[in-house]
C-alpha positions in Angstrom: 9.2 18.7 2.3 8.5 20.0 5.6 10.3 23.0 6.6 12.6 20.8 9.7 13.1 17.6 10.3 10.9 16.8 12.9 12.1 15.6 16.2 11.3 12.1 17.2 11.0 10.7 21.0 12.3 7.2 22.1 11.6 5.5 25.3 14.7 4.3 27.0 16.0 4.0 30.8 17.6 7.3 31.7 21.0 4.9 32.8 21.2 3.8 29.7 20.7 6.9 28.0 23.4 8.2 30.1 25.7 5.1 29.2 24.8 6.0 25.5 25.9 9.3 25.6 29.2 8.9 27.5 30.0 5.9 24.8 29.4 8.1 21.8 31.3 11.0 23.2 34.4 8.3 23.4 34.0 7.8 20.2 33.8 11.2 19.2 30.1 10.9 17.8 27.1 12.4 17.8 24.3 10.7 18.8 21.7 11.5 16.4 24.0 10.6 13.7 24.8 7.5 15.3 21.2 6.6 15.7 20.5 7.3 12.4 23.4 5.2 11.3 21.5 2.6 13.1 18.3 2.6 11.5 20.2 3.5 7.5 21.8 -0.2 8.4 17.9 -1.7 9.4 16.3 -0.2 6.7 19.1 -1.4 4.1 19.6 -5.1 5.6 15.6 -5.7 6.1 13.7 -3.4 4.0 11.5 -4.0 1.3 11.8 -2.0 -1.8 9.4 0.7 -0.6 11.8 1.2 2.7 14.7 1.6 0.6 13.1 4.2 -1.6 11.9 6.0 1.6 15.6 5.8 2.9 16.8 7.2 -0.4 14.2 10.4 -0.7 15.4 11.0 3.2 18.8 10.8 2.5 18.3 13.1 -0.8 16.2 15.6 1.7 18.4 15.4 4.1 21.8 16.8 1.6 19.6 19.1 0.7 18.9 20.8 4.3 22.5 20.6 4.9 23.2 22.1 1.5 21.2 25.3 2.3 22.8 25.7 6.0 26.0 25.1 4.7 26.4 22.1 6.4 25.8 21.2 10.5 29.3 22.7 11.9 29.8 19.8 14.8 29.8 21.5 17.9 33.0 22.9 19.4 32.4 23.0 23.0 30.9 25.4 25.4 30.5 28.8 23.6 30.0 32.5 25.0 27.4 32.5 27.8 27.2 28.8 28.6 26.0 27.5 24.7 27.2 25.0 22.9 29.0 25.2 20.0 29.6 29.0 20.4 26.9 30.2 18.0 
């Protein structure tokens, strides 16, 4: 297991990026976690049997980051000096 999850880039139109973000913020979202809600539902609906175990060693890697932070707090807003989530 690495030792974070690796960032990963993706092309898009900066307007629709935008559009994207205001959207998810309506719906009180994140957009990472919507994203990744996206491609849980593609690997499930059209992957093979070696995507799903992928998915489920992810998914099992993933509880256990979150497990050893405590969980991601969602951010609360504009903290002290200007950053998010106030710490």
């Amino acid at each position: 297991m690495a030792d974070h999850t690796p960032a990963v880039h993706v092309r898009m139109p900066r307007p629709m990026w935008e559009a994207y973000s205001r959207v998810c913020k309506r719906l009180g979202v994140e957009r990472a976690e919507d994203l990744l809600g996206h491609v849980r539902r593609q690997i499930e609906q059209h992957g093979d049997d070696a995507d799903r175990a992928d998915l489920a060693a992810a998914e099992q890697e993933l509880a256990q980051r979150r497990a050893r932070k405590g969980g991601r707090p969602r951010k609360a807003g504009p903290g002290p000096a200007g950053t998010a989530g106030g710490g």
